[in-house]
N, C-alpha and C positions, 0 to 999 in steps of 0.2 A: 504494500500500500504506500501510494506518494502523497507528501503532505503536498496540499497545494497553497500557497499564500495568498490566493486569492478568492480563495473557497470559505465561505461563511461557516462550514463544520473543521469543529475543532480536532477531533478524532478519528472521525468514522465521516466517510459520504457518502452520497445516495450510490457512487455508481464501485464502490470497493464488493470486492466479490466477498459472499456472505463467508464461504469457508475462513477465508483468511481473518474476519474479523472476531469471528467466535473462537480461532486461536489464539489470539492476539488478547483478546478482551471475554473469556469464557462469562462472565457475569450477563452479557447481550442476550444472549442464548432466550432467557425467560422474556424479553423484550417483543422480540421476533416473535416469539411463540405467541405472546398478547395479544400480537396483531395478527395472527393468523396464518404469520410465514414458518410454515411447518417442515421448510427444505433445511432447517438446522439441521438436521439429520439423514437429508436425502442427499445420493448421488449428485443431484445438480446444483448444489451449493458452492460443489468443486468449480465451478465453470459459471456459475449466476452471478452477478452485480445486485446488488440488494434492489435498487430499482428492477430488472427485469424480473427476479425471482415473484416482488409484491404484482408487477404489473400481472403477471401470468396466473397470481392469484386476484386479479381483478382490485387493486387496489387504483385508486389516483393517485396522481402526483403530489394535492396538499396531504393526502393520508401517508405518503410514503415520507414527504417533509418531517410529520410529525413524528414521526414515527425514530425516524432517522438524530431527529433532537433529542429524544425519548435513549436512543442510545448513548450520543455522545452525555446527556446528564449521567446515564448509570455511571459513564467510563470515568469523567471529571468525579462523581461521591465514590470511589471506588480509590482513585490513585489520591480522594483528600486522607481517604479512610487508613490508607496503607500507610502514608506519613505521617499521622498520626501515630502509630503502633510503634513505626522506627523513633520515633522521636523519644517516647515513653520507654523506650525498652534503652 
């Protein structure tokens, strides 16, 4: 996945293919699933873009927007939560 600096997502974007983000960021996983994109776990997640994975499940583009915010939140309370622990420990 390339960061782009021009791109409004902080972590994750619409078009990072789904396998690679759920390695990257295992916490997404129940996000996807919220929304319906059930390919967390199928073969075509190796090869889908989170946009075409939702579009194939009939999603829209503000849904797929949302959705997409929805993960990079998890991933930002995720990496505060982790520095917290290092900090304390």
């Amino acid at each position: 996945m390339q960061k782009k600096t021009k791109n409004k997502f902080k972590y994750v974007n619409p078009e990072d293919n789904i396998a690679e983000v759920i390695s990257l960021y295992p916490e997404t996983a129940e996000v996807f699933l919220a929304y319906g994109l059930h390919c967390v776990g199928c073969f075509a997640s190796s090869f889908d873009s989170i946009t075409a994975g939702a579009q194939i499940h009939g999603m829209g583009l503000n849904e797929i927007e949302d959705m997409v915010k929805e993960v990079n939140y998890i991933v930002e309370e995720n990496k505060k939560l982790i520095k917290e622990r290092v900090q304390k420990s």
